[in-house]
N, C-alpha and C positions, 0 to 999 in steps of 0.2 A: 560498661556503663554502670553495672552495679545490681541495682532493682528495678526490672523493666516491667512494665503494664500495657500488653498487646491486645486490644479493641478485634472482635471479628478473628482470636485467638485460633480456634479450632473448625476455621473457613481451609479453605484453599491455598492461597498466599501466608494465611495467620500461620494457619500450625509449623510450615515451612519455617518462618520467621523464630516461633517458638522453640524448636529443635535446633535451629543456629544459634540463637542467641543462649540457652542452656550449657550446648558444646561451647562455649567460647568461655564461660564462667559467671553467665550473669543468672541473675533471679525472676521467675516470671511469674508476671499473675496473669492469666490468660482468661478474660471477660469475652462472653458470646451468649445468643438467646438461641441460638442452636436453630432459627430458622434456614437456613443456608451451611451453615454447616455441623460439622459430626463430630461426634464424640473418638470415633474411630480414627478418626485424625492426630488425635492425640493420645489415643487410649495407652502409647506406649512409654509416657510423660508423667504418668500419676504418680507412678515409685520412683522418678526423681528427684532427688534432693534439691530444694532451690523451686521448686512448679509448684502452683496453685492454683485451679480451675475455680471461677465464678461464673455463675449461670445467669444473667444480666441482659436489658435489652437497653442501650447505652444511650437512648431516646429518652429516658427517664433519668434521674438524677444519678451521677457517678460519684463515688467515693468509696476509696482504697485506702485502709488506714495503713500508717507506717511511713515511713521514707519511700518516696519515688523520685530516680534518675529520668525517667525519660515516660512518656506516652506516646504508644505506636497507635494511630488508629485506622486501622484495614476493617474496621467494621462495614459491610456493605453487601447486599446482595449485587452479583459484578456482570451475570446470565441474560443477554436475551429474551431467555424467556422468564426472568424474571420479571420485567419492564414490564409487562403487562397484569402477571399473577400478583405481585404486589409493589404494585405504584407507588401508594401512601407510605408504605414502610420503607421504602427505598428514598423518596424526598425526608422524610422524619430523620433519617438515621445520618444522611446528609447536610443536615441544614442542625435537628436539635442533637443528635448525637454528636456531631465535630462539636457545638457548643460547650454539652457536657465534659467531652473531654477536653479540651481547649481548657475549660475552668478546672478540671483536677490538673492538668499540669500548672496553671499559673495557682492554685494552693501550694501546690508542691515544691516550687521553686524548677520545676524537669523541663526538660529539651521535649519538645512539642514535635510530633516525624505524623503526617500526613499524605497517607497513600491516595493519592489522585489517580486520574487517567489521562491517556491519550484521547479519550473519549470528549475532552473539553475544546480538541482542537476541530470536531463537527467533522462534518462530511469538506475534509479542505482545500481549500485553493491554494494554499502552497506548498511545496513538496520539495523535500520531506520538510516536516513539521519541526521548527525552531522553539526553543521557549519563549521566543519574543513575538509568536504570531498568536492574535488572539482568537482565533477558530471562526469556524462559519456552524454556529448550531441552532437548529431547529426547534425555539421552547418548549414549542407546544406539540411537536409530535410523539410519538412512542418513547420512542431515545430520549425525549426529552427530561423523563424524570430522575434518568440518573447522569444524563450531560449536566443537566444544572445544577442538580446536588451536590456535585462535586465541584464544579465550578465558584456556588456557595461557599462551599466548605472551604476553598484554595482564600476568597476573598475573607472571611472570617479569621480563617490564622494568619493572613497577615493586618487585619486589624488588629491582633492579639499583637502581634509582632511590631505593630508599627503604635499603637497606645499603650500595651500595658508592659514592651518593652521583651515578649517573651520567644526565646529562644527556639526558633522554631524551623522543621524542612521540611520542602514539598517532593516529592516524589512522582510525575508521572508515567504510568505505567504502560505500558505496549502491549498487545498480545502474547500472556505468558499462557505456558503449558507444562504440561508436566504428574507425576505420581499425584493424589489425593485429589484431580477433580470428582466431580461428580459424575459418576453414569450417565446421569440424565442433564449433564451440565449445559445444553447448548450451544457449546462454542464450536467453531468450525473442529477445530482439532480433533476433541471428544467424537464430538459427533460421528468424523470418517472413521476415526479410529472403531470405536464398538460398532458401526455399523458394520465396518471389512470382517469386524472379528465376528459378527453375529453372523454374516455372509447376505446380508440385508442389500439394498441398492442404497450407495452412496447419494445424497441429495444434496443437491448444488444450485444456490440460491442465484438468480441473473444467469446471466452466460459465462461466468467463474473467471472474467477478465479481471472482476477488482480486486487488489491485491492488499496481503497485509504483510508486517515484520512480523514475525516467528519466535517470545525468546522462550528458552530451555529454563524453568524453573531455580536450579542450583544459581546459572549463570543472574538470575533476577535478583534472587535474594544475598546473592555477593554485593551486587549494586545497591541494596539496599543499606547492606551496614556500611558500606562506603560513606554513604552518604550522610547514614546517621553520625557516624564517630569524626564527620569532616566539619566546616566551617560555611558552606555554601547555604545561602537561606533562602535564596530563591528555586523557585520550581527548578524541576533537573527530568531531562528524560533520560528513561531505563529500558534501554530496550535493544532488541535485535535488528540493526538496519540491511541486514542483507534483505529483498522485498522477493516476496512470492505471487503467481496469480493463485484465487483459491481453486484453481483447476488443478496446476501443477501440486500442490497441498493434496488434491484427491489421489491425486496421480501416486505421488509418493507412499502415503497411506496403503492403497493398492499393493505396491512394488513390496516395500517394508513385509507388509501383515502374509502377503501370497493371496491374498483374497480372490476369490472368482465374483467379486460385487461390479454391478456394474454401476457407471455414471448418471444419473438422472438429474433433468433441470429445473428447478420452480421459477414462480415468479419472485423477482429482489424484493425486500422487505422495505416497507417506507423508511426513507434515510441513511438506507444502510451507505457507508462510506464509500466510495470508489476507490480511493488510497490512502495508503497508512502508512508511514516510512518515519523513522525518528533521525531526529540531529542530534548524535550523540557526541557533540565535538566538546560541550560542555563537562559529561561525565569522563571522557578521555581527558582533559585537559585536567581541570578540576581534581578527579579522584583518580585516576590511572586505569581508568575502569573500560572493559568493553567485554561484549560476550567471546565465549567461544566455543561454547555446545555447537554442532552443524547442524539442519534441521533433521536427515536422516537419520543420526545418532539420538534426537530429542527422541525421534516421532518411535525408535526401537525402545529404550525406554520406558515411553509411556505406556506403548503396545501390550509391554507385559506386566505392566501396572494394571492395566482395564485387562487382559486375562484372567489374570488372578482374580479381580473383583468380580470379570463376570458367574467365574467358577464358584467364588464364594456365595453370589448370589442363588445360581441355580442350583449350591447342596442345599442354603438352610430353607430354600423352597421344595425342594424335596424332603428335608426332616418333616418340615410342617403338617405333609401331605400323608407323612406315615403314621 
């Protein structure tokens, strides 16, 4: 693409993005307010040729001098328990950041790429989830501040796209996982994982019958420049459709790690989804795309991604202490 401007850069998803699009030969300017995510994510990006770190909360006016090919905007807090810790920033960064960026791309003349979710298709009734099914979501519940943020944001770039004419993709996302979440990230994945590794009891939200897709990070962010470097301008799902219960997900966890954690149940979280399966007939057809990480190979992987971090954690809290 050339000169790319990644939104939510040194997140999760971002830095991933960041480090592919570098290896491939483009130029990045990678914007984040660093509430979600780390510096550590990219820390290995600085002495790059072609990288540029802005320190930016994209809710506030954007502008990138220079030539920009394209704007990626993965800016978002994506965590469960986010949804609660900050609401406001999660509708703001949804609603005025896709704005903000939406208008540096159309200055710039760039291909507009918008990371949405699978989170807009609600708690659904159809299964698995098509691009052409509008979701069943809850405004006003918990989920609601980043179902509809994003759901915003999908209807905004395509008013960009259908008035001012601009070049733009949607992206929705599946449950990805993978290196550089957060310890404290809240997703199922995370969660079993440093739980087995801390030897903590695994907590299993309902009776672990509802199931989600699974994708392996690498395999996410392949789909992703598929999509960007393709022609399809409509929403695309990205994801893992082989479906899990999140029992069998503990179970694994378990097998994987050798953990001696045991099972525990809570009660479900309001709204939480009962099923989550993507139609990726679209990305198979369209881009040639599908995964192929297995979930046992993701979840080993990750395993020794949250080892290492947790190791990392408990030296520099032991330097502190000496």
């Amino acid at each position: 693409m050339g000169r790319v401007v990644v939104t939510g850069g040194a997140g999760f998803l971002g830095s991933h993005i960041c480090h592919r699009l570098l290896d491939r030969g483009d130029e990045v300017v990678c914007l984040d307010n660093l509430i979600t995510g780390s510096l550590s994510n990219i820390a290995d990006l600085f002495g790059r040729r072609g990288f540029a770190f802005v320190e930016h909360d994209v809710s506030t006016y954007v502008w990138v001098p220079g030539d920009v090919d394209a704007v990626l905007h993965f800016a978002s807090p994506a965590s469960p328990i986010d949804f609660e810790r900050i609401p406001i920033q999660i509708l703001k960064v949804g609603s005025l950041g896709t704005h903000n960026a939406l208008g540096l791309a159309k200055a710039k003349g760039a291909r507009f790429f918008l990371a949405s979710t699978s989170e807009v298709y609600g708690d659904p009734q159809v299964h698995p989830q098509p691009e052409s099914y509008w979701g069943n979501v809850n405004p006003i519940g918990p989920r609601g501040v980043y179902d509809e943020a994003k759901r915003f944001a999908e209807a905004m770039t395509m008013a960009y796209h259908r008035h001012h004419g601009l070049d733009v993709r949607i992206v929705r996302i599946f449950n990805t996982y993978g290196p550089q979440m957060r310890v404290d990230d809240g997703r199922s994945v995370s969660n079993f994982i440093v739980q087995a590794l801390r030897g903590e009891p695994i907590t299993v939200f309902g009776d672990g019958t509802q199931t989600r897709s699974f994708c392996y990070v690498d395999d996410e962010v392949r789909g992703f420049l598929a999509l960007l470097d393709s022609d399809v301008v409509g929403p695309t799902n990205i994801g893992n459709p082989h479906e899990y219960t999140i029992l069998e997900l503990a179970e694994a966890v378990i097998d994987v790690t050798g953990s001696s954690s045991e099972i525990v149940f809570r009660p479900l979280p309001v709204d939480d989804p009962m099923q989550r399966k993507p139609d990726i007939t679209r990305a198979v057809e369209k881009l040639g795309w599908q995964p192929e990480v297995d979930l046992r190979a993701g979840i080993e992987k990750t395993a020794a991604y949250f080892a290492q971090a947790l190791a990392d954690q408990a030296a520099a809290a032991a330097a502190d202490q000496a």
